[in-house]
C-alpha positions, 0 to 999 in steps of 0.5 A: 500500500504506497501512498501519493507522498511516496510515489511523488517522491521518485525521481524522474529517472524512474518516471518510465518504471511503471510496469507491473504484473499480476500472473505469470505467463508461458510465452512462445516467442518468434524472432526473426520475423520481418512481419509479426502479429501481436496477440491482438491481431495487429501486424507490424514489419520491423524493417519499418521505423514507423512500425517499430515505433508504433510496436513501442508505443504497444509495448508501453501500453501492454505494459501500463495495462499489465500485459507481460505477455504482449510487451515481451513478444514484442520487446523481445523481437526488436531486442534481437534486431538490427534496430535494438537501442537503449530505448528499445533495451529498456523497454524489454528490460521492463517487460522481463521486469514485469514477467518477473512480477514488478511492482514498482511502487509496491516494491518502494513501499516495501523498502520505506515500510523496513525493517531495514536492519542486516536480518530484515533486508533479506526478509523484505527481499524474500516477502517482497519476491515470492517465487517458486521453481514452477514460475518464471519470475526468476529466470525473467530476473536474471534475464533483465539484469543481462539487458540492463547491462547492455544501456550503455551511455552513449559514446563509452568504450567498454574496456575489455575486463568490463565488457561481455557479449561483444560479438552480439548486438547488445554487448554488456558491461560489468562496470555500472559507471559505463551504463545510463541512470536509468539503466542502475536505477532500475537495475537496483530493483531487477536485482532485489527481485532475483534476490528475493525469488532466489532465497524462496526457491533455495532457503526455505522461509518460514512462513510469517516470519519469512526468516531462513529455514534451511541452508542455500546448497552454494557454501563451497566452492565446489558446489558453486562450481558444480551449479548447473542452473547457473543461480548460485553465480546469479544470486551472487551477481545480483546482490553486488549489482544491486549495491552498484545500483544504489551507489549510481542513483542514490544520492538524486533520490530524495525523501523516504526512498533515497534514505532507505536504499542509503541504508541497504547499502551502508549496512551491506557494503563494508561487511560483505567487502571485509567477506570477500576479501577473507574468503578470496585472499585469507583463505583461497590465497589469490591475490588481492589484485586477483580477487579485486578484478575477480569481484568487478567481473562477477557483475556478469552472472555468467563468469563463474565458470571463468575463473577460480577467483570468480567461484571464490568471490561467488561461495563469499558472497552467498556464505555472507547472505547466509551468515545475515539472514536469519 
């Protein structure tokens, strides 16, 4: 329940934020089609600006009405062309964020209401992101976060130990700092919802209380190494990519909301660095210089499998949500 002084409160760069979802839907998707048909029957050929226009304008009206299906279709198709921009990855970004069950303001809510303290940042998290292994509100998650990624600021060159999926047509960067206001912005969000549907899928919460009830399976190296759903790395990834996030935005963040993304990140930050670093140099014996480079690419969920150092900055990251959520 958010109330008007709340939604005032937001800055515009999350003025385009609105998406929201209410059921979860199995989307087949066609890509590679000059002329496509949306559910409501209305044809558009990409190869025309025009029509690519107007297949934005019907994605933010999908959106606006809680459509996901009809605005992932759609976002999907012009993401995967030759026309894809940072207009066109934001909105496949919202519809991924609306599949994966999104509610902007309720999620705002969520944080100004608290607790806030290192135990009920991860129990809002949890009860703000409900999530099972039948639904897709995960998988979405982590495949808007791979987009936002790609809003790169115009006229920024990636440098190479930042970048990833250079070959393709929406290549990423690791590095926030590299990636628009509105990109972070959101991404703090998309990345809390991977958060909150992870540690339901994998930590059990006891009902009503939405503490921990069992242990996350990715303690050891050797099991974030063995993890073929790829959600240890994921889950990892988010939670960094969430305070890069806070860390881009906060400060054009006024009132309630500003403060309390404030305090997620000075209550995780500093202790979750001091983790990683015992875990990755004290215990693992990398190098400082290792772990560093190691903890900047983990950005990109797919690096696990790159590096030893990367799964010892991973099993870090997921024994310090451990240890937090209780």
């Amino acid at each position: 329940m958010w109330s008007r002084g709340l939604k005032a409160s937001a800055p515009n760069i999350f003025s385009f934020l609105f998406v929201r979802a209410t059921s979860t839907y199995a989307v087949s998707l066609s890509l590679g089609l000059a002329l496509m048909t949306t559910a409501c029957g209305k044809k558009f050929d990409i190869e025309d600006e025009t029509s690519r226009e107007a297949m934005k304008f019907e994605i933010q009206t999908a959106l606006s009405r809680g459509d996901c299906a009809s605005a992932l279709v759609l976002s999907s198709q012009l993401y995967a062309s030759a026309y894809t921009d940072n207009s066109i990855r934001m909105l496949h970004a919202s519809a991924l964020g609306c599949q994966a069950g999104i509610d902007f303001y309720e999620v705002l809510d969520e944080l100004v209401q608290g607790p806030l303290d290192i135990n009920g940042i991860w129990r809002t998290f949890v009860r703000t992101f409900p999530s099972t292994s039948s639904d897709s509100r995960l998988a979405s998650a982590l495949g808007a976060i791979d987009v936002l990624h790609s809003v790169i600021n115009p006229g920024v060159v990636v440098s190479t130990a930042d970048s990833f999926g250079a070959s393709t047509k929406n290549p990423g960067s690791a590095k926030y700092q590299d990636r628009t206001d509105e990109a972070n912005a959101y991404l703090i969000y998309i990345s809390m919802a991977v958060i909150g549907a992870s540690l339901n899928r994998y930590g059990a919460p006891v009902s009503g209380t939405y503490a921990q009830g069992s242990a996350l399976p990715w303690l050891t190296n050797a099991n974030v190494s063995a993890d073929t759903t790829g959600n240890a790395c994921g889950l990892a990834s988010a939670v960094l990519n969430m305070l890069d996030g806070i860390t881009a935005v906060s400060g054009s963040i006024p009132g309630n909301v500003g403060t309390s993304l404030s305090n997620v990140l000075s209550i995780i930050n500093t202790p979750l660095t001091t983790a990683i670093n015992l875990k990755c140099v004290v215990v693992d014996g990398f190098s400082a210089s290792v772990c560093n480079a190691a903890q900047d690419r983990i950005r990109y969920r797919s690096s696990c499998s790159e590096s030893a150092a990367i799964v010892s900055v991973a099993t870090a990251i997921l024994a310090f949500v451990e240890s937090q959520w209780l």
